[in-house]
C-alpha positions as CSV (number, residue, x, y, z in Angstrom):
1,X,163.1,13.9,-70.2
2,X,161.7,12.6,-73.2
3,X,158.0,12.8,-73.9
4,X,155.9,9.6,-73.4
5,X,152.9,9.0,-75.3
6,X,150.0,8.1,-74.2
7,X,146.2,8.7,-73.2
8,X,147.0,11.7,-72.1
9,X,145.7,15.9,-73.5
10,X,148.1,17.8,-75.2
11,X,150.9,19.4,-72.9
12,X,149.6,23.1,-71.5
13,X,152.9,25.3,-71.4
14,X,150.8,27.5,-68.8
15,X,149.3,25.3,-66.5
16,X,153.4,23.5,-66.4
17,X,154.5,26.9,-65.6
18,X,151.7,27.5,-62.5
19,X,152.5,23.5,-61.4
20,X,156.1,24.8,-61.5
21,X,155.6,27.8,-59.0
22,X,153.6,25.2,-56.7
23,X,156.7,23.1,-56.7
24,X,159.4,25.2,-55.9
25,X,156.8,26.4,-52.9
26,X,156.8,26.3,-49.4
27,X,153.8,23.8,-49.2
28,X,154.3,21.6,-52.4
29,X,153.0,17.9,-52.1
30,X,151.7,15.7,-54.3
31,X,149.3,13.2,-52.6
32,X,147.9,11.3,-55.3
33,X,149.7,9.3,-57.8
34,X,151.1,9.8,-61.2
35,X,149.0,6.9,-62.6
36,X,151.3,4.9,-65.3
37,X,150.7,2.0,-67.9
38,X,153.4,-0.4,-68.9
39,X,154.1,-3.1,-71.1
40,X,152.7,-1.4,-74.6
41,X,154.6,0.3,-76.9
42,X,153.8,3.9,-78.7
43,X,152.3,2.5,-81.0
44,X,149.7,0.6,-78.9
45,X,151.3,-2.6,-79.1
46,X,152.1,-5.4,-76.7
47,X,156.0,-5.1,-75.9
48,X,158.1,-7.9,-76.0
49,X,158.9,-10.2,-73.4
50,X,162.4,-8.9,-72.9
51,X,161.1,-5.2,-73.0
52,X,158.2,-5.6,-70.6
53,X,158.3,-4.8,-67.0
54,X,157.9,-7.3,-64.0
55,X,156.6,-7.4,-60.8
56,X,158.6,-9.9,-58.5
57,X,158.5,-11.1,-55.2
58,X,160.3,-10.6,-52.6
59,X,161.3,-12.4,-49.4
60,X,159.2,-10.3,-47.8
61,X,155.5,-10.9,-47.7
62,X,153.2,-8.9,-50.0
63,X,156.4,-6.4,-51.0
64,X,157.4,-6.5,-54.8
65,X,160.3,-5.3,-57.0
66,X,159.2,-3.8,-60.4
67,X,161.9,-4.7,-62.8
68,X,161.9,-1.8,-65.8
69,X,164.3,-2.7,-68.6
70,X,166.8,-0.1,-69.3
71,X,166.2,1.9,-72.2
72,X,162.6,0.6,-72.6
73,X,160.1,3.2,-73.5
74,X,157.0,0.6,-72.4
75,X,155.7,3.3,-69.6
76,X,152.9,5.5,-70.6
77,X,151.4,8.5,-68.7
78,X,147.7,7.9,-67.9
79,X,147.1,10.2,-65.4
80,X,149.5,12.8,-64.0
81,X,151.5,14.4,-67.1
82,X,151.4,18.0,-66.2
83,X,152.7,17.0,-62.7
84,X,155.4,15.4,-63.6
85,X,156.8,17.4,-66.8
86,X,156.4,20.6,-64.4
87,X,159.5,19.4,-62.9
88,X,161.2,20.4,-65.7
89,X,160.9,24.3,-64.6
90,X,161.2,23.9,-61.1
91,X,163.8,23.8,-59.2
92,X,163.1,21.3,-56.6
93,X,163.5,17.4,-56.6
94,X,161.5,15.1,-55.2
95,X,160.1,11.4,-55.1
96,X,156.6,11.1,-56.3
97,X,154.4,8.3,-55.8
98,X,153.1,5.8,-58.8
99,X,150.6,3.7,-59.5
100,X,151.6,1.5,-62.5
101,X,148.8,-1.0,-64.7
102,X,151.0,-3.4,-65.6
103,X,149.3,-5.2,-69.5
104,X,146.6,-2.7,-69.2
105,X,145.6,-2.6,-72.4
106,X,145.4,0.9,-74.7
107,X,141.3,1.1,-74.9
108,X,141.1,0.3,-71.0
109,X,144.0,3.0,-70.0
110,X,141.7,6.0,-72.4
111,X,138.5,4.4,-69.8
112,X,140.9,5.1,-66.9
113,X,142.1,8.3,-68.0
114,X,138.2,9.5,-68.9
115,X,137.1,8.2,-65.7
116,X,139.3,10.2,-63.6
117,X,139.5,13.4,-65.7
118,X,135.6,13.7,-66.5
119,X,133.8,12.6,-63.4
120,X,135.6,14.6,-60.8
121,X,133.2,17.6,-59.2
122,X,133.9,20.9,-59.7
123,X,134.6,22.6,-56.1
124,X,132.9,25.6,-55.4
125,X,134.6,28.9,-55.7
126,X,133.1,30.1,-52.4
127,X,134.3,26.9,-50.3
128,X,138.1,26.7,-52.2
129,X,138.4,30.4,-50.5
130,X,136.8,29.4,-47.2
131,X,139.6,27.2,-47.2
132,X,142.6,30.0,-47.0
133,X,140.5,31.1,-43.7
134,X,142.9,28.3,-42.6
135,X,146.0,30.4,-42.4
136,X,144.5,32.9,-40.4
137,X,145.3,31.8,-36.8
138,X,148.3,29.9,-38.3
139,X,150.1,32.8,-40.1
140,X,151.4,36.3,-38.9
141,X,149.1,38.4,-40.9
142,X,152.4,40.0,-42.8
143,X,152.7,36.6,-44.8
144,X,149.1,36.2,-45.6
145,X,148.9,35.9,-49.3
146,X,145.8,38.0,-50.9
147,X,143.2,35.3,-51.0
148,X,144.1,35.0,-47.0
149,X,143.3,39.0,-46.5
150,X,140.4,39.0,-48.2
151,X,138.9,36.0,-46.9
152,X,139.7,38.0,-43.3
153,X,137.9,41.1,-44.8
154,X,135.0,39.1,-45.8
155,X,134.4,37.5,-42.4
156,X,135.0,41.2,-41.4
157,X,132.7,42.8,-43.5
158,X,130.0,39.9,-42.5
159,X,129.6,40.7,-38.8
160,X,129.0,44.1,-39.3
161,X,126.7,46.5,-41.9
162,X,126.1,47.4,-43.9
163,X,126.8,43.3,-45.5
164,X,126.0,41.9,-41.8
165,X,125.0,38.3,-42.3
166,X,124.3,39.0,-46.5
167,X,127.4,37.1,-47.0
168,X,126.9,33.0,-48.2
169,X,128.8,30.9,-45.9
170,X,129.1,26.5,-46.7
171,X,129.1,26.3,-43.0
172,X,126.9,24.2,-40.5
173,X,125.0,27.6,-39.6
174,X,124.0,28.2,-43.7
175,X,121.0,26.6,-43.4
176,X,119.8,28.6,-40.5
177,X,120.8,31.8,-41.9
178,X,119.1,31.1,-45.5
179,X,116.0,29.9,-43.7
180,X,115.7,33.5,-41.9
181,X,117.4,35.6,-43.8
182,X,114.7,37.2,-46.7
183,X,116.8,39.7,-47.8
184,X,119.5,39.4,-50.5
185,X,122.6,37.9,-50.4
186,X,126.0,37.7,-52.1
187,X,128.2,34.5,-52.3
188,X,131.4,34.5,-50.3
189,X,133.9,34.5,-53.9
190,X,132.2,37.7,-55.6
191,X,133.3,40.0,-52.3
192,X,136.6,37.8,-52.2
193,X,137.4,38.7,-55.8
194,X,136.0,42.4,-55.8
195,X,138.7,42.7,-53.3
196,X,141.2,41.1,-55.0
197,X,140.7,43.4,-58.2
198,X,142.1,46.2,-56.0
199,X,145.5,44.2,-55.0
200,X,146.6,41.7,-57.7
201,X,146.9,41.1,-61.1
202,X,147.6,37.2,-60.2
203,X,147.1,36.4,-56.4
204,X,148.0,32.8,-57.1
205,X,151.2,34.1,-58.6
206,X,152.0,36.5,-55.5
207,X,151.3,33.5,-53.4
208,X,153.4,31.0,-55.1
209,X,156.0,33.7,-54.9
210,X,155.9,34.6,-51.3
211,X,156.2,31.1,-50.4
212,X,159.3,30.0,-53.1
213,X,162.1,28.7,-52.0
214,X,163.4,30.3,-54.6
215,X,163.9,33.4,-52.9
216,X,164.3,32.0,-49.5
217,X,166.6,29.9,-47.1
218,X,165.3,26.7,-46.5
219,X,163.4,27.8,-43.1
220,X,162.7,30.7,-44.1
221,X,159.3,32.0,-45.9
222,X,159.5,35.8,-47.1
223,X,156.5,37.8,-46.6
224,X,154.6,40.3,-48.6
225,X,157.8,42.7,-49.1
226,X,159.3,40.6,-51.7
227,X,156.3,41.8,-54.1
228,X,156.4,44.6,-56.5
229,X,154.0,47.7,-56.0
230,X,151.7,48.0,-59.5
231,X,149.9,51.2,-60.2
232,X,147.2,49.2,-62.2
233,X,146.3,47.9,-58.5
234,X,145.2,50.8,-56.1
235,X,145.5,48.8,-52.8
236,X,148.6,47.1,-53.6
237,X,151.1,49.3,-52.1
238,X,149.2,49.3,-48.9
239,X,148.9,45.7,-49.1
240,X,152.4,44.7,-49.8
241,X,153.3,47.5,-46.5
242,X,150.8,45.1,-44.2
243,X,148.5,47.8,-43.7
244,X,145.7,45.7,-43.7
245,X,143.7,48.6,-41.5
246,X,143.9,51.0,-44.0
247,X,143.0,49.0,-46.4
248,X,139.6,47.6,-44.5
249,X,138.7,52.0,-43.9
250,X,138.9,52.3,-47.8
251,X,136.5,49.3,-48.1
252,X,134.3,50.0,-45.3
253,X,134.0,53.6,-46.4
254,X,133.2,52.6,-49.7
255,X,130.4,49.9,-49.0
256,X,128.5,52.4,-46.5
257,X,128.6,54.8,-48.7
258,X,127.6,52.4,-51.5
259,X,124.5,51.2,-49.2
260,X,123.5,54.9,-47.9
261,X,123.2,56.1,-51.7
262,X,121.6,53.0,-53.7
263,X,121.2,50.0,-51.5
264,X,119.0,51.3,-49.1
265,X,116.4,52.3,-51.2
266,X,116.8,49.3,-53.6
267,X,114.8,46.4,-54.3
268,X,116.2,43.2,-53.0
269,X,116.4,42.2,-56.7
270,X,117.5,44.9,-58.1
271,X,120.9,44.6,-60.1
272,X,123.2,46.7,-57.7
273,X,122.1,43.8,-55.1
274,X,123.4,41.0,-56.7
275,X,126.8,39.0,-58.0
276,X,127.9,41.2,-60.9
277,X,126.8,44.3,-58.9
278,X,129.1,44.2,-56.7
279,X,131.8,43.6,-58.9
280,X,130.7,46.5,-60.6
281,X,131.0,48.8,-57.7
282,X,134.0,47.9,-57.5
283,X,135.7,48.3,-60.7
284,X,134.2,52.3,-60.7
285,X,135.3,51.7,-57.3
286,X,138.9,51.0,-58.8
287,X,138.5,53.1,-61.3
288,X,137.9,56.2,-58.4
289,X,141.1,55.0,-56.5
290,X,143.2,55.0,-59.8
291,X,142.2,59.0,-60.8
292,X,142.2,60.4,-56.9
293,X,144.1,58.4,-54.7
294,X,143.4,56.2,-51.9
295,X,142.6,57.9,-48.9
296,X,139.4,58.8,-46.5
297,X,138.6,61.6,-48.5
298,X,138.7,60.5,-51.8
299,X,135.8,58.0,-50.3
300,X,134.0,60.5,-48.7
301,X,134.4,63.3,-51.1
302,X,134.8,61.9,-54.6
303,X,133.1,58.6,-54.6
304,X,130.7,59.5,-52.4
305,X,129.9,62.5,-55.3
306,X,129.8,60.1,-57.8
307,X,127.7,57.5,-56.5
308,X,124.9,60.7,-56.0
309,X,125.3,61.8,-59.5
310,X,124.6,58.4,-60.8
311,X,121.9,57.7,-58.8
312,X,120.5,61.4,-60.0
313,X,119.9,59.8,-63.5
314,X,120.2,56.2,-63.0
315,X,118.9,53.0,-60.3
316,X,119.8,50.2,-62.5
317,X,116.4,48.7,-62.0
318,X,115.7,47.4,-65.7
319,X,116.5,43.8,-65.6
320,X,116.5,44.5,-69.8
321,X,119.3,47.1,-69.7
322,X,121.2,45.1,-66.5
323,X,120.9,41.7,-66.5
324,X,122.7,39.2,-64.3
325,X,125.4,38.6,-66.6
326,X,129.1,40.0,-67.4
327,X,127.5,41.8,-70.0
328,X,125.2,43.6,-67.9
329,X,128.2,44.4,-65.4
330,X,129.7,45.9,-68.4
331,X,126.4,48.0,-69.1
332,X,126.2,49.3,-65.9
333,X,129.7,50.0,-65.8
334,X,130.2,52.0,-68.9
335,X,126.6,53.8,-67.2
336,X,128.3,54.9,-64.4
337,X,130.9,56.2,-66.4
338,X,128.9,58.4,-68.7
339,X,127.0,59.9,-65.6
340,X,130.6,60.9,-64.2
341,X,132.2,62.3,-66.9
342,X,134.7,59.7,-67.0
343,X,133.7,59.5,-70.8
């Protein structure tokens, strides 16, 4: 396929490769249109009559043919590029659905493409995961994909302590619960990603790949068991073996012990209550898992040991030291590190 010019960015090799995956998967569809330009040539000028594409009627009413020369290079991507050169890595074929300017002039398709590439809303992290809560009362829990699980451990982990109700919902019922709720609160992606830190490298990647055809008869959708274990990821193994309970004790275990040790006697803005807290928990959470072992007793003994000896010499309540930020994780990671020996 030769490369058209147009309005269009610069090709990204990586974001063709993840359009790819989406392809050859179970649930690829392309709803909006490739958006195309015709009738100027590369080097913005106005084709020839005999080059140009034409819209005709036909003999039935308001249905048209569009006549394309053959051979003419007159098309030009405005909006769509990485969709449609993805096919080139995928294996699947299919029709896609255009929407073609015909003598839109070069200045007018860069409006079209800025307009549609610059004004679009960013979607919130917290309500793109809600959205996998889809799956769960349409999918056998075996081919939930890791944003699925956690999603289903973060409704979990809401109804009950010691994060009952401190979990940020975009549902009807937020408003009620912000307007008595007084103490703090965590979004629904920070706990969805903490989780993830302990299972995959690249969810989207095990997702693409548990649904590709690739791998897969045509009715068929492999599960979890066509993943790879990674010692990098301590609840991996467990996750891949769809032992979704044990992997919900670990956590469990972990946040009450979290809450019993620091939360409890914490300010409700202190840093250990907020965003990159939690994260940080839970990479010296990961951290724990990778030395010991998962199990029950590496929760109750060794964490559990740990979080006292930090808390011995440190509370994280200098704002200074620990602020809201990555760095401030980082800080109070490398912290928690010194206090354990893991130094």
């Amino acid at each position: 396929m030769e490369k058209i010019q147009g309005v269009q960015r610069l090709l990204n090799n990586k974001r063709l490769h993840e359009i790819s995956k989406f392809i050859d998967g179970e649930s690829a569809a392309f709803p909006n249109s490739i958006i195309l330009g015709a009738n100027f040539l590369k080097s913005g000028r106005y084709a020839e009559e005999s080059e140009r594409c034409l819209v005709e009627p036909t003999t039935t009413e308001n249905l048209y043919t569009i006549k394309i020369p053959k051979n003419s290079e007159v098309l030009s991507i405005i909006d769509g590029q990485h969709r449609l050169y993805a096919f080139e890595y995928a294996e699947t074929k299919m029709d896609l659905l255009c929407a073609i300017y015909i003598d839109l002039a070069m200045p007018y398709q860069a409006f079209l493409f800025s307009t549609i590439n610059y004004n679009q809303g960013k979607v919130d992290k917290s309500l793109a995961y809600q959205l996998f809560g889809y799956e769960l009362d349409n999918e056998e829990p075996i081919n939930w994909p890791p944003e699925t699980l956690a999603v289903y451990l973060v409704r979990l982990f809401n109804s009950e302590q010691p994060l009952l109700n401190r979990i940020k919902y975009r549902t009807a019922d937020e408003a009620y619960k912000k307007n008595n709720t007084t103490s703090w609160r965590v979004s629904t992606a920070s706990i969805v990603e903490a989780i993830l830190s302990l299972i995959s490298k690249n969810p989207k990647d095990d997702r693409y790949l548990m649904n590709s055809k690739r791998y897969a008869g045509e009715n068929t959708i492999y599960g979890r068991g066509i993943l790879k274990d990674d010692a990098e990821y301590p609840l991996r193994k467990l996750y891949i073996q769809g032992n979704d309970r044990a992997i919900q004790e670990v956590l469990s275990l972990a946040l009450e012990a979290t809450d019993n040790i620091f939360w409890k006697d914490l300010d409700d803005d202190n840093f250990l209550k907020k965003t990159v807290g939690i994260a940080c928990i839970f990479k010296f959470l990961k951290t724990v898992l990778l030395k010991h072992g998962v199990s029950r007793q590496v929760i109750n003994d060794n964490f559990t040991n740990y979080l006292n000896k930090i808390k011995q010499e440190e509370d994280f309540s200098d704002s200074t030291l620990y602020p809201s930020s990555t760095k401030g994780m980082n800080e109070a990671y490398k912290r928690m590190l010194t206090l354990t020996g893991y130094n």
